[in-house]
TIDOKOL-894690 format. One record per residue (C-alpha): residue in three letters; x, y, z. Coordinates in steps of 0.02 Angstrom, whole numbers, plus 50000, padded with zeros to 5 digits. Layout:
% residues N
@code = ALA; c1 = X; c2 = Y; c3 = Z
...
% end
This chain:
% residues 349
@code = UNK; c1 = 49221; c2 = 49144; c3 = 47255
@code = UNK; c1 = 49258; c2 = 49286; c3 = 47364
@code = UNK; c1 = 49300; c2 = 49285; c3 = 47544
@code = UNK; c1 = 49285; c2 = 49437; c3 = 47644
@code = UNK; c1 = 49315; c2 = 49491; c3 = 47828
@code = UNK; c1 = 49427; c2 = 49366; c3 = 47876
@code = UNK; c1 = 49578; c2 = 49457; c3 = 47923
@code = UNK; c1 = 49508; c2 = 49577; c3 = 48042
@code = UNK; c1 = 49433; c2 = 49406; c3 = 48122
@code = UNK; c1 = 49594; c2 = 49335; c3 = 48138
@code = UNK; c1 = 49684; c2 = 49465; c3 = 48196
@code = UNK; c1 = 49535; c2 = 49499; c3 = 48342
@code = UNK; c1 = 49552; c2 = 49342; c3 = 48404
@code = UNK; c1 = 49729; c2 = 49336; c3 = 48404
@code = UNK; c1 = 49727; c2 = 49484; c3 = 48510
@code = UNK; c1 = 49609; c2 = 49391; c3 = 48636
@code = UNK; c1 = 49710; c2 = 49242; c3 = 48639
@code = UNK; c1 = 49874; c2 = 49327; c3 = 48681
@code = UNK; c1 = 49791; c2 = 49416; c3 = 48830
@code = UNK; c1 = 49717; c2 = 49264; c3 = 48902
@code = UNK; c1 = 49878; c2 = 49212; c3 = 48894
@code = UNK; c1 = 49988; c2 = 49349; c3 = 48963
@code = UNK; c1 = 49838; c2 = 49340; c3 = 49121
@code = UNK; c1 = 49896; c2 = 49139; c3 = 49147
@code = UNK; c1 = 50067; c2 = 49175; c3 = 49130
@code = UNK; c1 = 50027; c2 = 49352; c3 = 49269
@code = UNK; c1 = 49908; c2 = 49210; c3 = 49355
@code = UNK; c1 = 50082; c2 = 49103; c3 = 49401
@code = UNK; c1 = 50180; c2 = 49223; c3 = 49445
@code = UNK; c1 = 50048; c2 = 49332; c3 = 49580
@code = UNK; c1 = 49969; c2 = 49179; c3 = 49652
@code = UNK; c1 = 50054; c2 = 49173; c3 = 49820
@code = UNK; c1 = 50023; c2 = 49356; c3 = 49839
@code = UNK; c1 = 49816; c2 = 49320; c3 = 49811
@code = UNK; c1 = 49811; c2 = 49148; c3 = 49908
@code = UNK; c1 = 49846; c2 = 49285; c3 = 50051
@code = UNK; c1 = 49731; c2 = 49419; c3 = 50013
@code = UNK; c1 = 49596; c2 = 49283; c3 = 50001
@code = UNK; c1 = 49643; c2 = 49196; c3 = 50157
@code = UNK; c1 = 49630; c2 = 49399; c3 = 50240
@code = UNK; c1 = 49489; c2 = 49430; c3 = 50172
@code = UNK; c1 = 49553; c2 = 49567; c3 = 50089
@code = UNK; c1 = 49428; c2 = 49613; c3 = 49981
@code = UNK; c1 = 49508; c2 = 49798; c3 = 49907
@code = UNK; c1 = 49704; c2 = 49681; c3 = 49879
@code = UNK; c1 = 49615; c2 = 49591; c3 = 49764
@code = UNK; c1 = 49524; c2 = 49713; c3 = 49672
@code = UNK; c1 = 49706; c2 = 49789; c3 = 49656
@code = UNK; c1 = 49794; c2 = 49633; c3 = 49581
@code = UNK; c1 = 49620; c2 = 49558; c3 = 49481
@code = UNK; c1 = 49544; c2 = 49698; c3 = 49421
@code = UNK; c1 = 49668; c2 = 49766; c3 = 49290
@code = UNK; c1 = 49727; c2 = 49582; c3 = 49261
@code = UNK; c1 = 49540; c2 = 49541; c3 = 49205
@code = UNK; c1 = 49536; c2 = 49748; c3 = 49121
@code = UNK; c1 = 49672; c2 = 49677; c3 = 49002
@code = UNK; c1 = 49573; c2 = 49528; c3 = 48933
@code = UNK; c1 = 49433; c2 = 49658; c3 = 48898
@code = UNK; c1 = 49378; c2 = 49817; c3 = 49015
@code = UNK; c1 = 49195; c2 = 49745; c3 = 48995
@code = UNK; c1 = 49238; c2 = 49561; c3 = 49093
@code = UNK; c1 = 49162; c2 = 49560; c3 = 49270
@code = UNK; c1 = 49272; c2 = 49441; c3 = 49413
@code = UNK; c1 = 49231; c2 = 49391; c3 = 49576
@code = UNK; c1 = 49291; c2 = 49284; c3 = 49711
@code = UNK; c1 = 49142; c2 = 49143; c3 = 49746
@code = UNK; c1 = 49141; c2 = 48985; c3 = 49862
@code = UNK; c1 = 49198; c2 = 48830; c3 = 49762
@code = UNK; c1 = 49124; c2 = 48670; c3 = 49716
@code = UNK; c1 = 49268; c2 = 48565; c3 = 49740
@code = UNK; c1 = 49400; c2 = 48704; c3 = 49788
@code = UNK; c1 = 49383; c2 = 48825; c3 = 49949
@code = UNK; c1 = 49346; c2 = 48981; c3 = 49813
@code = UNK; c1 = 49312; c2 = 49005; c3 = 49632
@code = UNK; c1 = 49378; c2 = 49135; c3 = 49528
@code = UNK; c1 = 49228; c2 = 49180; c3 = 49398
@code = UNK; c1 = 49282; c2 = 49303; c3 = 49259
@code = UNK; c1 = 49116; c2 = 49332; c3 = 49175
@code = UNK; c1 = 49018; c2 = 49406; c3 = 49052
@code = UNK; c1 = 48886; c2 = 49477; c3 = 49175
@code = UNK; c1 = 48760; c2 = 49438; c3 = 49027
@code = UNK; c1 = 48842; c2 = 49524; c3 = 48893
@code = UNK; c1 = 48811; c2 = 49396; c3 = 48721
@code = UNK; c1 = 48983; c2 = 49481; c3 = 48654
@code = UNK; c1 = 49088; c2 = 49460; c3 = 48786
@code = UNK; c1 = 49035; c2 = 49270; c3 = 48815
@code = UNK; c1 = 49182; c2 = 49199; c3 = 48699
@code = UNK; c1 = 49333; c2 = 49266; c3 = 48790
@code = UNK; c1 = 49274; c2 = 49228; c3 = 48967
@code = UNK; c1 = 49253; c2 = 49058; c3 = 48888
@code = UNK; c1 = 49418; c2 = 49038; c3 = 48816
@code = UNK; c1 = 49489; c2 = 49121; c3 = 48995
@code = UNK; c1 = 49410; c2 = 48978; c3 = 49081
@code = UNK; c1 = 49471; c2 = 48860; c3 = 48920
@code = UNK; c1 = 49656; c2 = 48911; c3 = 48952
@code = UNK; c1 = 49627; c2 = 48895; c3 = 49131
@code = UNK; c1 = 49774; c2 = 48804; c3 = 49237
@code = UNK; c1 = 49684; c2 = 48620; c3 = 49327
@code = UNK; c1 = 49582; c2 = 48664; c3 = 49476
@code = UNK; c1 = 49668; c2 = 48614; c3 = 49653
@code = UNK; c1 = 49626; c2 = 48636; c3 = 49851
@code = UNK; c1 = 49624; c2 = 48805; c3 = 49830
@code = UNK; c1 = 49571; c2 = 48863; c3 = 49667
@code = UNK; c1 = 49428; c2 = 48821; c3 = 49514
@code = UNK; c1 = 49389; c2 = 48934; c3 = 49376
@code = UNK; c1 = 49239; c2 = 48986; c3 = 49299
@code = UNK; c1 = 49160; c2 = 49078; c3 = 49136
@code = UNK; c1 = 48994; c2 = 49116; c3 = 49225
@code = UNK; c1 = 48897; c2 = 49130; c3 = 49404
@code = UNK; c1 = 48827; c2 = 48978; c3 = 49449
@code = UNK; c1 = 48664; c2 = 48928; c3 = 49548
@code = UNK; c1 = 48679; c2 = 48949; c3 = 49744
@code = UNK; c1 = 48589; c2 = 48812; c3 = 49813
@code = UNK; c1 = 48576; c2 = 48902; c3 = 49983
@code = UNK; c1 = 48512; c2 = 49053; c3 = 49879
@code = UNK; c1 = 48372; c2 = 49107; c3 = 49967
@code = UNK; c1 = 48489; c2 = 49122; c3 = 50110
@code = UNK; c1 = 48622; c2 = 49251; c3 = 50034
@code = UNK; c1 = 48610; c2 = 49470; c3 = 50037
@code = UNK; c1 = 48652; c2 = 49543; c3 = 49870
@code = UNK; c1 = 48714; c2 = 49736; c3 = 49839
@code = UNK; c1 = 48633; c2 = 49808; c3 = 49723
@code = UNK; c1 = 48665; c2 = 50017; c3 = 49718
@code = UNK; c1 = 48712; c2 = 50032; c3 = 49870
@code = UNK; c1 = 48586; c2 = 49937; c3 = 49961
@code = UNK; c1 = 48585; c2 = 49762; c3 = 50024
@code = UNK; c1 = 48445; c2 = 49641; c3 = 49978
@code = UNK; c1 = 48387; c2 = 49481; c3 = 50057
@code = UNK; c1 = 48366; c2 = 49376; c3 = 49908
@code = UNK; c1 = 48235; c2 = 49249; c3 = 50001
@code = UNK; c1 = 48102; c2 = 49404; c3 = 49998
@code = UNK; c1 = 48101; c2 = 49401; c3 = 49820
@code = UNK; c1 = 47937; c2 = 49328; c3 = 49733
@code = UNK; c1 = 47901; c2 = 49321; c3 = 49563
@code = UNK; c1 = 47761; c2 = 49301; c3 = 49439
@code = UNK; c1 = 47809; c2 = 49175; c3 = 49327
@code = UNK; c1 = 47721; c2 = 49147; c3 = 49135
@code = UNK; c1 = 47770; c2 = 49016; c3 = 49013
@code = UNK; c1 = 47716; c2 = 49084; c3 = 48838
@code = UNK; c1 = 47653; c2 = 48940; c3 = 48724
@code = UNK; c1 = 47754; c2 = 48817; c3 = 48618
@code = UNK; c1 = 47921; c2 = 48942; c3 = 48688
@code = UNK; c1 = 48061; c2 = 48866; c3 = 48765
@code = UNK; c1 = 48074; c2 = 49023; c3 = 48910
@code = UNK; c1 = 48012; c2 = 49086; c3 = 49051
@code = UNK; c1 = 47950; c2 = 49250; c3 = 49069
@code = UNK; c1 = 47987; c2 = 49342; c3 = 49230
@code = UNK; c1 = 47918; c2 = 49489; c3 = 49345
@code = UNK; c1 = 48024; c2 = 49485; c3 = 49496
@code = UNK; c1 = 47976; c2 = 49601; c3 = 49655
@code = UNK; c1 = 48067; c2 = 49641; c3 = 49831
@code = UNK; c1 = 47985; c2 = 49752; c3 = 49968
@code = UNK; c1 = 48142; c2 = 49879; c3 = 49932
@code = UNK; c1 = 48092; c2 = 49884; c3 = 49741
@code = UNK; c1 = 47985; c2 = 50072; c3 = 49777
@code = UNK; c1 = 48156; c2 = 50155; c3 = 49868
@code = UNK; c1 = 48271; c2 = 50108; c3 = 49706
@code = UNK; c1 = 48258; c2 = 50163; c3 = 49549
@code = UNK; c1 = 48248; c2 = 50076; c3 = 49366
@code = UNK; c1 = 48433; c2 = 50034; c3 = 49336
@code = UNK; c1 = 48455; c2 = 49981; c3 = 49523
@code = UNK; c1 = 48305; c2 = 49852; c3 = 49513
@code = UNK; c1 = 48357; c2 = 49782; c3 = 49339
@code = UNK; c1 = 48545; c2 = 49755; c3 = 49444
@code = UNK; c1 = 48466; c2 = 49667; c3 = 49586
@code = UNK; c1 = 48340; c2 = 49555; c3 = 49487
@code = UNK; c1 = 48476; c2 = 49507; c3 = 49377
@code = UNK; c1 = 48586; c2 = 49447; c3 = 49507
@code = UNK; c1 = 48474; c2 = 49349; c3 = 49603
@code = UNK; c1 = 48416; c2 = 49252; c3 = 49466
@code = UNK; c1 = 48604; c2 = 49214; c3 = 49438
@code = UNK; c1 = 48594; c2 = 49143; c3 = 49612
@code = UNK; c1 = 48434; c2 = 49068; c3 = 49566
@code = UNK; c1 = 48490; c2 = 48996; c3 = 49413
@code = UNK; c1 = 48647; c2 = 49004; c3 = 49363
@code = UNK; c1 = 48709; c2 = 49142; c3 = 49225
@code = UNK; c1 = 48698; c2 = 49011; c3 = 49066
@code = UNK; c1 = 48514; c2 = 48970; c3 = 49127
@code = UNK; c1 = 48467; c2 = 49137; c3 = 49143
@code = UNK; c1 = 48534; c2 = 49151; c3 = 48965
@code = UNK; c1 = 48474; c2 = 48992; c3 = 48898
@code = UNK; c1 = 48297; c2 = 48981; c3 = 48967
@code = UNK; c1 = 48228; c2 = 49166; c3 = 49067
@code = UNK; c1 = 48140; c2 = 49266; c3 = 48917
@code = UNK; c1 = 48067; c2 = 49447; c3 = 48961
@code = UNK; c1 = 48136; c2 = 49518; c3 = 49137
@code = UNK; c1 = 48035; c2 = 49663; c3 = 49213
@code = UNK; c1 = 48041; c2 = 49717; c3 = 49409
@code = UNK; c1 = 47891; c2 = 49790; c3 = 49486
@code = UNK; c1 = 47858; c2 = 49898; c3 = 49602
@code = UNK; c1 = 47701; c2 = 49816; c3 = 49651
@code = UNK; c1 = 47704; c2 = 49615; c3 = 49696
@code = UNK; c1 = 47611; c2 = 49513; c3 = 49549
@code = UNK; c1 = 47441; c2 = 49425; c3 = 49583
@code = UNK; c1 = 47527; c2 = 49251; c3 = 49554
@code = UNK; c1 = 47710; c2 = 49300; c3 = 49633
@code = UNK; c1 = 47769; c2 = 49138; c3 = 49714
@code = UNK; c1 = 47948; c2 = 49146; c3 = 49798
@code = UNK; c1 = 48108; c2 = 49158; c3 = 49698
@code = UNK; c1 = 48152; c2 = 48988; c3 = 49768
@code = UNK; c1 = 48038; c2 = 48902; c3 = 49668
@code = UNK; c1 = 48105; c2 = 48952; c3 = 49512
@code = UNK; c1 = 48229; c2 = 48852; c3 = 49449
@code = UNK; c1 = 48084; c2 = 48688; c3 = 49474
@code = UNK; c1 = 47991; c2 = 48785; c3 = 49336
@code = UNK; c1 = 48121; c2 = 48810; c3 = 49229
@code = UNK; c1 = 48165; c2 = 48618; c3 = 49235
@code = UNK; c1 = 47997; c2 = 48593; c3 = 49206
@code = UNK; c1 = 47999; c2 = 48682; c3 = 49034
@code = UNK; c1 = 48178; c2 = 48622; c3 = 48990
@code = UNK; c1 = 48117; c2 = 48436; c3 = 49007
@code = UNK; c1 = 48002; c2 = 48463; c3 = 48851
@code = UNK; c1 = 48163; c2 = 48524; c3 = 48754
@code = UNK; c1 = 48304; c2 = 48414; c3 = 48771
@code = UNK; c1 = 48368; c2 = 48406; c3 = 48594
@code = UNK; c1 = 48357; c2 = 48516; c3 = 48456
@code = UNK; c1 = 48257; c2 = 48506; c3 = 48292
@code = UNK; c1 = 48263; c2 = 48587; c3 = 48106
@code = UNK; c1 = 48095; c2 = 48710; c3 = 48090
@code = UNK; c1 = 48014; c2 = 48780; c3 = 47932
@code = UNK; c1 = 47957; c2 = 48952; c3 = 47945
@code = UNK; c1 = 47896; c2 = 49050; c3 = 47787
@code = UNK; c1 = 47839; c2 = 49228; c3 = 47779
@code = UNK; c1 = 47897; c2 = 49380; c3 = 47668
@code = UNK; c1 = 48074; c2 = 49468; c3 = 47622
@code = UNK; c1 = 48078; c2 = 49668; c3 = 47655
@code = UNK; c1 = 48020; c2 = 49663; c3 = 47471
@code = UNK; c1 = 47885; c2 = 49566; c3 = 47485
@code = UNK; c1 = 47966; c2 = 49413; c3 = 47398
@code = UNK; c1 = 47914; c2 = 49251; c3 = 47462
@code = UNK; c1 = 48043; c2 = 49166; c3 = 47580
@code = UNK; c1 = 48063; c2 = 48992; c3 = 47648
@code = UNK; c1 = 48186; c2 = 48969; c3 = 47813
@code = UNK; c1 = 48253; c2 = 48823; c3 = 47906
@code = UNK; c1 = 48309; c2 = 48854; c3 = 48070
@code = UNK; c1 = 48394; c2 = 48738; c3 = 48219
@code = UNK; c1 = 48283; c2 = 48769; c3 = 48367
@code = UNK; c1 = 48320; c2 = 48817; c3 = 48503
@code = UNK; c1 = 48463; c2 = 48919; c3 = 48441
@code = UNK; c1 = 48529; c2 = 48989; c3 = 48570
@code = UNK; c1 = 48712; c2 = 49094; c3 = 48572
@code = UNK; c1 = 48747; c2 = 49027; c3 = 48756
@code = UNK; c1 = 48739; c2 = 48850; c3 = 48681
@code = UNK; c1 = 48884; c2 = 48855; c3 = 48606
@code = UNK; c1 = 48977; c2 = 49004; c3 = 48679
@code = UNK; c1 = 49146; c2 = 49007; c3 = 48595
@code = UNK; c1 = 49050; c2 = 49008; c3 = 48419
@code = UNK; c1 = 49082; c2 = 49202; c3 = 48394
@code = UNK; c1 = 49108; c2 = 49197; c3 = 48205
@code = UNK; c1 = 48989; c2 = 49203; c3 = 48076
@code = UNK; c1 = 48998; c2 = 49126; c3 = 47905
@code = UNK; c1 = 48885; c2 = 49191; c3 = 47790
@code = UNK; c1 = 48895; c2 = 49105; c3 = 47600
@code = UNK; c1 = 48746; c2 = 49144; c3 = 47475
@code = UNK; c1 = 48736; c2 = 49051; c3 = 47330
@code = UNK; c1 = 48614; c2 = 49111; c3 = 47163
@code = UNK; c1 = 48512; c2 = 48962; c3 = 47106
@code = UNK; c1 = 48436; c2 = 48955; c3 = 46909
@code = UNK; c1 = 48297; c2 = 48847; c3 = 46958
@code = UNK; c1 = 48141; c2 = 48915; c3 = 47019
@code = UNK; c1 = 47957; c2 = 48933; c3 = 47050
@code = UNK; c1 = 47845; c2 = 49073; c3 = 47038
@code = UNK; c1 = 47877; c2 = 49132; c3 = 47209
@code = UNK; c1 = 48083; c2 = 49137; c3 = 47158
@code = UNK; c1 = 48086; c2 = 48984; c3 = 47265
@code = UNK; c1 = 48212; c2 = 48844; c3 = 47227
@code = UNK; c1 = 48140; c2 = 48702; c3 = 47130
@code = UNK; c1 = 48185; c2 = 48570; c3 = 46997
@code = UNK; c1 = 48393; c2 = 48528; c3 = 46961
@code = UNK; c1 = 48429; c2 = 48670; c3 = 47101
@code = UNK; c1 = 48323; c2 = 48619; c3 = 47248
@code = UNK; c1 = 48412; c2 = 48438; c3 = 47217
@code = UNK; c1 = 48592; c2 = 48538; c3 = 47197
@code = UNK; c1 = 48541; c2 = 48643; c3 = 47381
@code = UNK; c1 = 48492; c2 = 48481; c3 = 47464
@code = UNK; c1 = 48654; c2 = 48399; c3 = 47409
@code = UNK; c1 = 48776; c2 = 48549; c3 = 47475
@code = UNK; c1 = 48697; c2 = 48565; c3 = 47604
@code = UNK; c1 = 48723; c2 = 48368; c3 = 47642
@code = UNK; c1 = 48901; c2 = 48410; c3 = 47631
@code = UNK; c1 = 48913; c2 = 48543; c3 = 47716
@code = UNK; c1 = 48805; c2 = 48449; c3 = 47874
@code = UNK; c1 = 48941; c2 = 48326; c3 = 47850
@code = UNK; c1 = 49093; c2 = 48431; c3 = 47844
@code = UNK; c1 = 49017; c2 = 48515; c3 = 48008
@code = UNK; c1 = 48923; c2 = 48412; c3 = 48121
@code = UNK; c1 = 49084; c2 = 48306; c3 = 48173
@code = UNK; c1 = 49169; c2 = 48467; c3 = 48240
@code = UNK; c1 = 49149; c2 = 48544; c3 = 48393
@code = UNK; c1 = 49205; c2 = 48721; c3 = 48315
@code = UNK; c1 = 49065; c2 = 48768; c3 = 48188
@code = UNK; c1 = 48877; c2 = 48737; c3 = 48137
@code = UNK; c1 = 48767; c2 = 48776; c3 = 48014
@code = UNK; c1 = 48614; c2 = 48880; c3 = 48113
@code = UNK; c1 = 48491; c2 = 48956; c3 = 47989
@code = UNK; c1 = 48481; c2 = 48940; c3 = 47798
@code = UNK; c1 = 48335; c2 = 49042; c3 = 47709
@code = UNK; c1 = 48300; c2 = 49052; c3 = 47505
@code = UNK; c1 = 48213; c2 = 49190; c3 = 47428
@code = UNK; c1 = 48221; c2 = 49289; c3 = 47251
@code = UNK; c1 = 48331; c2 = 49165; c3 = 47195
@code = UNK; c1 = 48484; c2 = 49162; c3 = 47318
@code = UNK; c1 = 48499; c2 = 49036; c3 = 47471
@code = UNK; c1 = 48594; c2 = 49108; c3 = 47612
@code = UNK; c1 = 48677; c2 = 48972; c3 = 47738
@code = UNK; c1 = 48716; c2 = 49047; c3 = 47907
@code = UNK; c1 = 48871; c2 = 48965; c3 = 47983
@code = UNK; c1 = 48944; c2 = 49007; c3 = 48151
@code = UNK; c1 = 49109; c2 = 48962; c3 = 48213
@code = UNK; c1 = 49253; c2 = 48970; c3 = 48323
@code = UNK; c1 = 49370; c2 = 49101; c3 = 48246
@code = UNK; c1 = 49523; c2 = 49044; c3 = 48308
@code = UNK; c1 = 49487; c2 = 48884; c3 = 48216
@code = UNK; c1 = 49501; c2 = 48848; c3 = 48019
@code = UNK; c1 = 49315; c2 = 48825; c3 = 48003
@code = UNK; c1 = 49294; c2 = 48959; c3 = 47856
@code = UNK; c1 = 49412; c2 = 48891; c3 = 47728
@code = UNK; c1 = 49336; c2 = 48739; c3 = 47731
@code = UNK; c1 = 49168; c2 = 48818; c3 = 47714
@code = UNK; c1 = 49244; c2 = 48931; c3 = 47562
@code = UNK; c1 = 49322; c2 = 48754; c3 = 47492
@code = UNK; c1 = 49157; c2 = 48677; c3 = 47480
@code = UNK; c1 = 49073; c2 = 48805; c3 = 47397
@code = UNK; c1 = 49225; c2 = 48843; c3 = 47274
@code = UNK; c1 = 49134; c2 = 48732; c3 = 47149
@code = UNK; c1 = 48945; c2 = 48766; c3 = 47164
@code = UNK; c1 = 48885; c2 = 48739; c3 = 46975
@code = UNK; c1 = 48760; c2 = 48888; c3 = 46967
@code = UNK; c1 = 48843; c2 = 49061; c3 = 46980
@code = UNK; c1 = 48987; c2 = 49120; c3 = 47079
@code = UNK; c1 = 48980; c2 = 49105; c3 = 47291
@code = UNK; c1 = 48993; c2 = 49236; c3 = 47390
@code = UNK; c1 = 49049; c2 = 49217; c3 = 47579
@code = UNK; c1 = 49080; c2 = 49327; c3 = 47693
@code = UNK; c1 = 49157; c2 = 49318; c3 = 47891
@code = UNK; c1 = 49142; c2 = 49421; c3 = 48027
@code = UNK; c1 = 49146; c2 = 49426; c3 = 48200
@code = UNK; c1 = 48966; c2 = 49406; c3 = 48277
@code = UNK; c1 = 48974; c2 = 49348; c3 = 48442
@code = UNK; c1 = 48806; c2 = 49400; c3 = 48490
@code = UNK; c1 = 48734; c2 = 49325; c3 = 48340
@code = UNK; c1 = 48649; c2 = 49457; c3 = 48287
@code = UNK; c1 = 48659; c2 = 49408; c3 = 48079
@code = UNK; c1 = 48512; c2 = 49282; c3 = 48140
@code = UNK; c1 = 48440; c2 = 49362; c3 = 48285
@code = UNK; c1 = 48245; c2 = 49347; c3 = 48215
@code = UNK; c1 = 48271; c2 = 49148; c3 = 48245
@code = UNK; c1 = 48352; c2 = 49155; c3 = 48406
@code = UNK; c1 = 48251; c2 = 49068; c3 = 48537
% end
């Protein structure tokens, strides 16, 4: 058995942790000066105080100061759709003190419900987010919508400033985690789309299309190795990072099996022996909230479980315990850090 990659795991998310922390501790201490700035209005205070409070937790994290749901204002520390930055503005919102009169806290932007109402800043320029329309496609059997979003001030801005806009106001639209979890392709236009309807009507599509997927399932896929062995996969689908958003390890064990067919494909003693660990391993797993098994593929005589997992949890030495006695050849597992989820990005949905 060998384990790699572990201790640079650790040690990154110890280094996230203690940050979080020193930012509830700073939190405590600076509150009375930001109740004022926020009652004032002061917009450049609290970009003073937050911003290098949020810099510390990691210079990428975006805040801002939004209306609350059941507080007056919300404190959002986000990822501003970054797949690696996800976990620690999850565990900031985790560590997060109760929510009172005053304050909630938040890992994302949420949906606006008076959306089509609100001006966002985009570059410089201010956009009215109800003259937005978009053409809308749902690609078959795909859990996603695909969108091409135009506003009247698309032909003054350029590239960059029209990916900005159309990103926030589907975050108004939306919500950041259903942007994530259910908007495929994103393209602005210059030119409005045959079949634009208005932005407003977006988020009854996507509920639409997230009605026919309201639990996941195990698919087969088979196709071809970069060596043109045969390979068989089983993947959870959807599988989607923003799912499970403090997942940011990966787990990767591969385990040589004696037993084959003529494609190198498990059969016989170690097709039952696979279906058995991986029984256990469903088992050790599925009751946690801190790990699962995502993708597992076979090919050329080696099955390869993908497992991801919280890494400031002790998911991997139980992994690494199960395996310690697989009967056909040594297991090799290796962890890393993979918040984006990159290790199994061709089965992403």
């Amino acid at each position: 058995m060998r384990l790699f990659g572990r201790k640079d795991a650790d040690e990154g998310a110890g280094r996230s942790q203690e940050a979080i922390a020193g930012f509830w501790a700073w939190w405590q201490e600076t509150r009375p000066r930001l109740d004022a700035l926020v009652a004032a209005g002061d917009r450049s205070g609290l970009d003073e105080l937050l911003g290098p409070a949020v810099a510390a937790i990691h210079p990428g994290l975006v805040w801002e100061v939004a209306p609350g749901g059941e507080a007056a204002h919300a404190l959002v520390v986000t990822a501003a759709g970054d797949a690696e930055l996800r976990p620690p503005a999850h565990r900031w919102a985790k560590a997060a003190p109760p929510s009172d009169l005053l304050w909630e806290f938040h890992p994302s932007r949420r949906a606006n419900p008076r959306a089509s109402e609100l001006t966002i800043e985009a570059g410089g320029y201010e956009l009215a987010l109800g003259k937005f329309a978009l053409g809308l496609r749902v690609p078959p059997n795909q859990p996603r919508v695909d969108v091409t979003a135009y506003h009247p001030m698309f032909g003054e801005l350029d590239a960059d400033t029209r990916m900005e806009a159309t990103l926030l106001a589907l975050d108004h639209l939306l919500g950041e985690d259903d942007v994530a979890r259910w908007v495929g392709e994103i393209a602005p236009a210059t030119f409005e789309p045959i079949d634009a309807v208005a932005a407003v009507h977006l988020p009854v599509v996507v509920a639409d299309v997230a009605s026919g997927y309201s639990g996941e399932e195990w698919l087969r896929l088979e196709g071809r190795s970069g060596r043109g062995a045969a390979l068989v996969a089983q993947a959870r689908h959807p599988l989607r990072p923003v799912d499970r958003p403090l997942l940011d390890q990966h787990i990767a064990v591969t385990v040589p099996y004696k037993h084959r067919d003529g494609d190198g494909l498990p059969a016989g003693a170690s097709l039952e022996a696979l279906r058995d660990v991986e029984e256990r391993l469903s088992a050790l797993l599925d009751p946690r909230d801190d790990a699962v098994l995502a993708v597992h593929l076979s090919t050329e005589s080696r099955r390869l479980f993908h497992v991801y997992a919280d890494s400031t949890g002790d998911a991997a030495s139980h992994v690494k315990s199960l395996f310690t006695a697989w009967p056909e050849g040594r297991a090799r597992v290796e962890v890393a850090l993979d918040p984006a989820w990159t290790a199994v990005a061709p089965f992403l949905s």
